[in-house]
C-alpha positions in Angstrom: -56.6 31.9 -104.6 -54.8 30.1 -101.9 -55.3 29.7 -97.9 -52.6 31.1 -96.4 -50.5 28.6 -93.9 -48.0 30.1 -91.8 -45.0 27.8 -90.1 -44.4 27.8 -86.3 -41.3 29.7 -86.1 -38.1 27.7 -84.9 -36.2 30.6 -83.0 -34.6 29.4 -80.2 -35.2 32.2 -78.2 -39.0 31.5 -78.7 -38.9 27.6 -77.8 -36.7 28.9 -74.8 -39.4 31.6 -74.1 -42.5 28.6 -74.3 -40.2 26.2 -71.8 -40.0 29.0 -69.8 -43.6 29.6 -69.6 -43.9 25.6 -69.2 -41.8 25.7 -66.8 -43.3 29.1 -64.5 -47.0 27.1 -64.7 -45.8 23.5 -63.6 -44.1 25.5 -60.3 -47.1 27.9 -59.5 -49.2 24.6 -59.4 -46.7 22.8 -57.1 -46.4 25.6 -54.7 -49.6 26.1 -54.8 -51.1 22.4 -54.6 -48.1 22.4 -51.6 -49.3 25.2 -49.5 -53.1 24.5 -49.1 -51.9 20.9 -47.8 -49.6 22.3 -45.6 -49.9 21.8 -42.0 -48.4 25.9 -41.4 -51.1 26.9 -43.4 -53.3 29.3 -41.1 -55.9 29.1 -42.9 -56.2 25.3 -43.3 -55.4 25.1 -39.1 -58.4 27.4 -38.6 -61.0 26.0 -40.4 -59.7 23.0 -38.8 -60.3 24.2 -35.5 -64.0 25.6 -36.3 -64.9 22.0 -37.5 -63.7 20.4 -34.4 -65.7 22.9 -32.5 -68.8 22.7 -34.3 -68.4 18.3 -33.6 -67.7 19.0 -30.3 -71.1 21.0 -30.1 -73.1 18.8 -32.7 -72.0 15.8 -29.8 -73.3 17.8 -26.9 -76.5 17.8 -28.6 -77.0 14.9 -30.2 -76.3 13.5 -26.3 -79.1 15.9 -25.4 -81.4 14.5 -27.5 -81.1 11.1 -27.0 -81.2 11.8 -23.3 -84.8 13.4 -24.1 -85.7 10.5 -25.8 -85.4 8.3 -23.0 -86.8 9.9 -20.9 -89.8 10.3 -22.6 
């Protein structure tokens, strides 16, 4: 008895097919890594937004605090 071993195939049509797929995966990352860091993102500008808020309002009363702590 012997183990079977099978040769990867050398079509051309199937190391075009595997560049292609290469190829289709390295440009859905770029575009992808691309748009979350893009300044048009809405998304990104939004949350954005809502943290600058929530700092502005975190300051107000942190200031409100220590202005209670003096004045104790």
């Amino acid at each position: 008895m012997s183990i079977p071993f099978y040769d990867f195939p050398s079509s051309p049509i199937l190391i075009i097919g595997a560049l292609g797929i290469t190829v289709a995966i390295a440009v859905f990352l770029v575009s992808y890594q691309k748009y979350f860091n893009s300044p048009l993102n809405k998304e990104l500008a939004e949350k954005k937004k809502a943290l600058i808020k929530e700092q502005k309002e975190l300051n107000v009363r942190l200031e409100k605090i220590e202005q209670d702590l003096k004045n104790l």
